[in-house]
Structures are given as structure tokens and as C-alpha cells.
PLY file of the C-alpha trace (Angstrom):
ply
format ascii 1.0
element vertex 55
property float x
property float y
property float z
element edge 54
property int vertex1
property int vertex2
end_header
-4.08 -18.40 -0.70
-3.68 -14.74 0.76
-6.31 -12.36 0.30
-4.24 -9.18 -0.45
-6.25 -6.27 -0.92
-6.72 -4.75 -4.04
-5.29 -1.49 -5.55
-6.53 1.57 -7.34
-4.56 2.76 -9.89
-4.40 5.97 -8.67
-2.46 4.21 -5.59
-0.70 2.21 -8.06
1.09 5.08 -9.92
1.57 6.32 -5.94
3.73 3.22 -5.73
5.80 3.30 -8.64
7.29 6.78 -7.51
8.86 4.17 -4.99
12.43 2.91 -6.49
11.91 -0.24 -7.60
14.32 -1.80 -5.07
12.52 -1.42 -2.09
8.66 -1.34 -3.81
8.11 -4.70 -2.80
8.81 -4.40 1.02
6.58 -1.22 1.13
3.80 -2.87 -1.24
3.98 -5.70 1.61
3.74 -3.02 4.54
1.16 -0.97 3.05
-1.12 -4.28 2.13
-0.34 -4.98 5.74
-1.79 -1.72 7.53
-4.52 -1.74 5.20
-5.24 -5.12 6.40
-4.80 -4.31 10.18
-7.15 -0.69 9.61
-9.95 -3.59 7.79
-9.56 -2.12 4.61
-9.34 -4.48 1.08
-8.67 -1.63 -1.17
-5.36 0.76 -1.31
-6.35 3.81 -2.13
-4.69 7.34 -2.12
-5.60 8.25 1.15
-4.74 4.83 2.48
-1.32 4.70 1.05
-0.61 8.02 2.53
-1.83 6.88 5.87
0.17 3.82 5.78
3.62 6.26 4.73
2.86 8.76 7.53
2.87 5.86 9.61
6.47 4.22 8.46
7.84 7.50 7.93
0 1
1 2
2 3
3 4
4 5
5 6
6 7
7 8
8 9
9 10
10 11
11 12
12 13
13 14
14 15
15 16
16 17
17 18
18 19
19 20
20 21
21 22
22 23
23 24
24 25
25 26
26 27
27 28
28 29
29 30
30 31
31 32
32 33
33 34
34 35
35 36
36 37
37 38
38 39
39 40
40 41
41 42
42 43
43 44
44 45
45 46
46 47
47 48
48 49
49 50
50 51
51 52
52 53
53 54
């Protein structure tokens, strides 16, 4: 069982401007740094973090 954190819908809708295609692999990455920062919710300011950081 994984222990993904959770998501605010704010971040949510922040996701869904993603194209679909590729969503998953940056739903995975962001769950990931939020993870490695010790975080277990994605908010805005996390999911911006997490883009600065892949570019």
C-alpha cells in the first residue's frame, strides 16, 4: 500500500492544465518531491516548487 500524499483541489485544477498525456508522470514526480521535502499534502505552493524544480 503506498501512502501518496493527498491533494488540494486548488493543486488539482493546477494539474489538469497539464495535457493529459504526460499528467501521470508529473502527478508521480510531484507526489515524489513532496514526499522527499516531508510533505503529505500538494498544495499550490508545493506544486510550483516541485515545477521550478523539473523545469
Amino acid at each position: 500500500m503506498s501512502n501518496n500524499p493527498s491533494w488540494t483541489a486548488e493543486a488539482e485544477a493546477k494539474l489538469k492544465e497539464i495535457p493529459f498525456f504526460v499528467r501521470p508522470a508529473a502527478r508521480k514526480k510531484i507526489e515524489k518531491f513532496a514526499q522527499e521535502q516531508g510533505v503529505n499534502e500538494i498544495t499550490v505552493e508545493i506544486y510550483d516548487l516541485a515545477k521550478k524544480q523539473f523545469g
